[in-house]
C-alpha positions as CSV (number, residue, x, y, z in Angstrom):
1,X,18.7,-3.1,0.9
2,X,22.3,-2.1,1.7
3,X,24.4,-4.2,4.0
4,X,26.7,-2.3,5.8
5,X,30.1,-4.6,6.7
6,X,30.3,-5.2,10.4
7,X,33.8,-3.3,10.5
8,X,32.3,-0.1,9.2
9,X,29.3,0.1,11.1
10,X,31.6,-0.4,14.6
11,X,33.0,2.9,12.9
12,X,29.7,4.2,12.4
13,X,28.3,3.8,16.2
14,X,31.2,5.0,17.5
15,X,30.3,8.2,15.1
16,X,27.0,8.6,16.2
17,X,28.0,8.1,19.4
18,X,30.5,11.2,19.5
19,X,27.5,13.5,17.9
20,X,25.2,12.2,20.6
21,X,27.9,13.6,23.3
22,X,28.9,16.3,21.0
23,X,25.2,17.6,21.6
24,X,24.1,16.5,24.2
25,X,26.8,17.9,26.5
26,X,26.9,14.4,28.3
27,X,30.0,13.1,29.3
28,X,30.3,9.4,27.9
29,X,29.2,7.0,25.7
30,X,29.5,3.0,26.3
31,X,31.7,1.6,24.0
32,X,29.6,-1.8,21.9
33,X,31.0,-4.6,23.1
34,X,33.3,-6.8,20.6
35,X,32.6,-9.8,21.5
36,X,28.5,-9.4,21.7
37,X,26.6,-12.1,20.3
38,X,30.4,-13.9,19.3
39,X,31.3,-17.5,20.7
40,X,33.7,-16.1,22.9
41,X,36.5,-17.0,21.4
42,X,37.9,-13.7,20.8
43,X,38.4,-13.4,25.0
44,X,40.8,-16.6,25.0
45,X,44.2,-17.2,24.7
46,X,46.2,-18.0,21.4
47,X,46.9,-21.4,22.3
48,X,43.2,-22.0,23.7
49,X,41.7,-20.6,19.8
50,X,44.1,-22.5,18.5
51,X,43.1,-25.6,20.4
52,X,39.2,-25.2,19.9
53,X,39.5,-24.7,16.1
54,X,41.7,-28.1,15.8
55,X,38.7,-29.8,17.8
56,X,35.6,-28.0,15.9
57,X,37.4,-28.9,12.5
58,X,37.9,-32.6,13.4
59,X,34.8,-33.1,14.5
60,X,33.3,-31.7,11.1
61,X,32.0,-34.7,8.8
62,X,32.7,-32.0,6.2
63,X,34.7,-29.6,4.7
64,X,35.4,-27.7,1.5
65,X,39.2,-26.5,0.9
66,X,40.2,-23.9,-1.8
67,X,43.6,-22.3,-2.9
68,X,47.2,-22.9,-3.1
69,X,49.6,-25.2,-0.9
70,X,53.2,-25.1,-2.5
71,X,55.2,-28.2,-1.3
72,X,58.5,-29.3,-2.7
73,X,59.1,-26.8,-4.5
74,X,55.9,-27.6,-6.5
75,X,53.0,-25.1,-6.1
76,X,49.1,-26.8,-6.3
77,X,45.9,-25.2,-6.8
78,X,43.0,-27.3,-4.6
79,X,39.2,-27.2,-5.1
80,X,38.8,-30.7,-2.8
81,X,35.2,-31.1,-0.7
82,X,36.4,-33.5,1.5
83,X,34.0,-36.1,4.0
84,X,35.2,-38.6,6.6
85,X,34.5,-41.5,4.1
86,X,36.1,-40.2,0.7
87,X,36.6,-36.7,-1.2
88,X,35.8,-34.8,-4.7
89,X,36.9,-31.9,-6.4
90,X,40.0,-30.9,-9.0
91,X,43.6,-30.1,-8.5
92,X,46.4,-28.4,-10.9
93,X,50.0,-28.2,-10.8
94,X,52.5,-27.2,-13.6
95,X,49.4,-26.3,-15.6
96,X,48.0,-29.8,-15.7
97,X,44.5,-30.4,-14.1
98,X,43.0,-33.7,-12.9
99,X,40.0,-34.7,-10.7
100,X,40.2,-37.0,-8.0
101,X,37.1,-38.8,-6.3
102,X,37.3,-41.1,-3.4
103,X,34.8,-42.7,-1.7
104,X,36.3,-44.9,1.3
105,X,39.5,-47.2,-0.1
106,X,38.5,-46.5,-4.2
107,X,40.1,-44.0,-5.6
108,X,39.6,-42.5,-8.9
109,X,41.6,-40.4,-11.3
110,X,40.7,-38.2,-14.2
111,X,42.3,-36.7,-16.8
112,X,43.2,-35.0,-19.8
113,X,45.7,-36.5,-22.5
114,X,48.1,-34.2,-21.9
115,X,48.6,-35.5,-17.9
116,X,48.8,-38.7,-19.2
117,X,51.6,-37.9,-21.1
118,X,53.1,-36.5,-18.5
119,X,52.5,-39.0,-16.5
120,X,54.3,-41.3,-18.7
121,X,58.2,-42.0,-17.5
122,X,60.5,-40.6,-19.2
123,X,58.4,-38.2,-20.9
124,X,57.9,-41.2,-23.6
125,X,56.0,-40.3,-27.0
126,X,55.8,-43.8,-28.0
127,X,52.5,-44.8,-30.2
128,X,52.1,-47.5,-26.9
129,X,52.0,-44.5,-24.6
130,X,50.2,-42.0,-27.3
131,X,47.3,-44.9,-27.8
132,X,47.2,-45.2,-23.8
133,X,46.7,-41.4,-23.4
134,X,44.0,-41.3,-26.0
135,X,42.2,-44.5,-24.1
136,X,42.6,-42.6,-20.6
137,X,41.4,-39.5,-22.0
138,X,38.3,-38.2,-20.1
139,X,37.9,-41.2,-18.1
140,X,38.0,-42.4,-14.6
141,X,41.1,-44.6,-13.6
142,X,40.2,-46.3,-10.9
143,X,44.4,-46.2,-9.0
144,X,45.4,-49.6,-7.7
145,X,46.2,-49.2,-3.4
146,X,49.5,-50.9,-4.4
147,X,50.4,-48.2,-6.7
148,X,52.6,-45.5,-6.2
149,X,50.7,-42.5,-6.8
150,X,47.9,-44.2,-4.3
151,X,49.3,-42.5,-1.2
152,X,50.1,-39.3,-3.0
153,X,46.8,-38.7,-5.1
154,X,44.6,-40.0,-2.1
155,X,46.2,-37.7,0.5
156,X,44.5,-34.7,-1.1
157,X,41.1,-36.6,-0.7
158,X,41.6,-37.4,3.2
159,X,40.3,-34.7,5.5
160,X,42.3,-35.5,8.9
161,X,45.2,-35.6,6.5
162,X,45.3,-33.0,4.9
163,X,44.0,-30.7,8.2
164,X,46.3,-32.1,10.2
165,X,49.1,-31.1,7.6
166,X,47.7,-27.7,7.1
167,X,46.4,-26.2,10.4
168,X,49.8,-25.6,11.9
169,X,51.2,-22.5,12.8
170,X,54.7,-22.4,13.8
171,X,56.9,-20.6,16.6
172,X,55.3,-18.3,19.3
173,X,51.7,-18.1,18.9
174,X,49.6,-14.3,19.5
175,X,46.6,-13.3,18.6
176,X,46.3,-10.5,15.8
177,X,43.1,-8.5,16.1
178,X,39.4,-9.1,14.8
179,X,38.8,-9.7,10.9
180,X,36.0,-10.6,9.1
181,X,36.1,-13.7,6.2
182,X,33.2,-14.3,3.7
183,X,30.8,-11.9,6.0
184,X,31.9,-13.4,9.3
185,X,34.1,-11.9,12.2
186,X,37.0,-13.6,12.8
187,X,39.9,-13.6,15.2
188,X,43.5,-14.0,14.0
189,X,46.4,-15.9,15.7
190,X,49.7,-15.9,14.2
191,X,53.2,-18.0,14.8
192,X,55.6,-15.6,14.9
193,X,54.1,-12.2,14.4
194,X,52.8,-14.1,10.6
195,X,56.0,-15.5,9.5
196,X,55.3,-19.0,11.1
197,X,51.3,-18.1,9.2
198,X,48.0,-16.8,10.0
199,X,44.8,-18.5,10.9
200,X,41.4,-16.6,10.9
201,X,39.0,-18.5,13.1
202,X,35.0,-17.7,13.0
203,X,33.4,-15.7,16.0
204,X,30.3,-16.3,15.1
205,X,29.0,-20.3,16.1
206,X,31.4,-23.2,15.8
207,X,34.7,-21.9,15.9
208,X,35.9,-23.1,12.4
209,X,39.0,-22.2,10.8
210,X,38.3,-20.2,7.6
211,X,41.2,-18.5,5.9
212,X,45.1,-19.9,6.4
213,X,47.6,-18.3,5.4
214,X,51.2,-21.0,5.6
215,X,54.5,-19.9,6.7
216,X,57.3,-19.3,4.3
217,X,55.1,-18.2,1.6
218,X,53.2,-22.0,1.0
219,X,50.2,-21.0,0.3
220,X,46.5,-19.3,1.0
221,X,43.7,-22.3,1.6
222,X,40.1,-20.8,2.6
223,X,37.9,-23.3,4.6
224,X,34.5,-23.5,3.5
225,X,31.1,-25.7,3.7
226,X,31.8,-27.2,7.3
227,X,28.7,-29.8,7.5
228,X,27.7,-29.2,4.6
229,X,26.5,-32.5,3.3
230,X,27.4,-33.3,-0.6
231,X,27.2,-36.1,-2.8
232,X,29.7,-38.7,-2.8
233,X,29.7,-41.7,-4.7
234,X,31.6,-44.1,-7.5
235,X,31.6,-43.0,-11.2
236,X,29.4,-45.7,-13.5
237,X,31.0,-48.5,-15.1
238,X,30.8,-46.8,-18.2
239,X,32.6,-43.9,-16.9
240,X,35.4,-46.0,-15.5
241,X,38.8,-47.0,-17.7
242,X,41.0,-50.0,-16.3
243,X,44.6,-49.4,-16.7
244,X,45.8,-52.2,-15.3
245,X,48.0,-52.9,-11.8
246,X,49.6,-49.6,-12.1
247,X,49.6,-46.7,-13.5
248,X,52.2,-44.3,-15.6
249,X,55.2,-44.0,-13.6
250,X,55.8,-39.8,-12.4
């Protein structure tokens, strides 16, 4: 069976509609309605979307983020499903990939050699450093809470975080018209006419964000998976590498 995309089969009534007039000789046709069978939300104001979709996405228990945030001059490619107690998925900057799982204050690091290397200050290739890399390899490294990269690794696992950091459009908001993202209409508000971003909120049930685009060209992240439960718990013991009270210095 065919599925014909909502925007194309608006085209299509409107079509038929024409040729029922055309022949018909009557003198009008009702227009379909836009928001049928929608939340509403497309009938409010920028600032009252805006509102609703904060609320809808902190109430969520979950949430699945994908795509790129640049920050600092440093560009990152998220794949995070993130719950109120913890988070899972992968993230890659500067060509280096690692996996990061946290479930409530443990936080876990994996890696490959080469990020460990990296990782190491001053870019050392010292047999100390070489031997840790090679030991680290693969593994979980469970990240002391007094260590440095705690904060920064363990913001991209916490979901209020990194929603509160990302949802934000800036300067006058407006809304820009009906869209559709992963088979579901949207309606678009913008800062700025787009250059303070573009948020695409779902029309269809809870009114989730689903597709951001960030001002000043930091990034696209498309919001997936709300409530959808996943699995979430610490690696194994055998799957876990102590590094000691802190980690490779960045």
């Amino acid at each position: 069976m065919t599925v014909i995309p909502r925007t194309r089969r608006g085209a299509m009534v409107g079509a038929i509609c024409a040729l029922v007039v055309a022949g018909s000789g009557l003198t009008g046709c009702a227009e379909e309605d836009p928001d049928a069978g929608t939340n509403g939300l497309g009938k409010l104001s920028a600032a009252k979307i805006q509102s609703r979709t904060a609320a809808a996405a902190k109430s969520a228990d979950t949430v699945r983020l994908s795509g790129t945030v640049v920050s600092k001059g440093r560009t990152y490619r998220l794949d995070m499903r993130l719950a109120e107690d913890g988070g899972t998925g992968s993230v890659t900057s500067e060509g280096s990939t690692f996996r990061l799982l946290r479930v409530g204050e443990h936080l876990f690091l994996k890696a490959d050699k080469e990020f460990w290397e990296h990782e190491d200050d001053k870019g050392s290739d010292s047999k100390s450093d070489t031997a840790a890399a090679d030991k680290l390899e693969g593994m979980y490294v469970k990240v002391p809470t007094g260590d440095p990269s705690y904060r920064r690794f363990s913001g991209f696992t916490d979901k209020d975080v990194l929603l509160d950091g990302l949802l934000t459009l800036h300067g006058t908001l407006a809304t820009a018209g009906r869209h559709e993202q992963g088979g579901l209409r949207t309606i678009r508000i913008t800062g700025d006419d787009g250059s303070g971003g573009t948020l695409d909120v779902s029309l269809e049930g809870t009114p989730y964000p689903l597709r951001l685009v960030r001002a000043g060209d930091a990034g696209t992240i498309r919001l997936s998976d709300w409530d959808k439960r996943f699995p979430l718990e610490e690696p194994s013991e055998d799957e876990v590498v102590d590094y000691g009270k802190q980690l490779p210095s960045s």
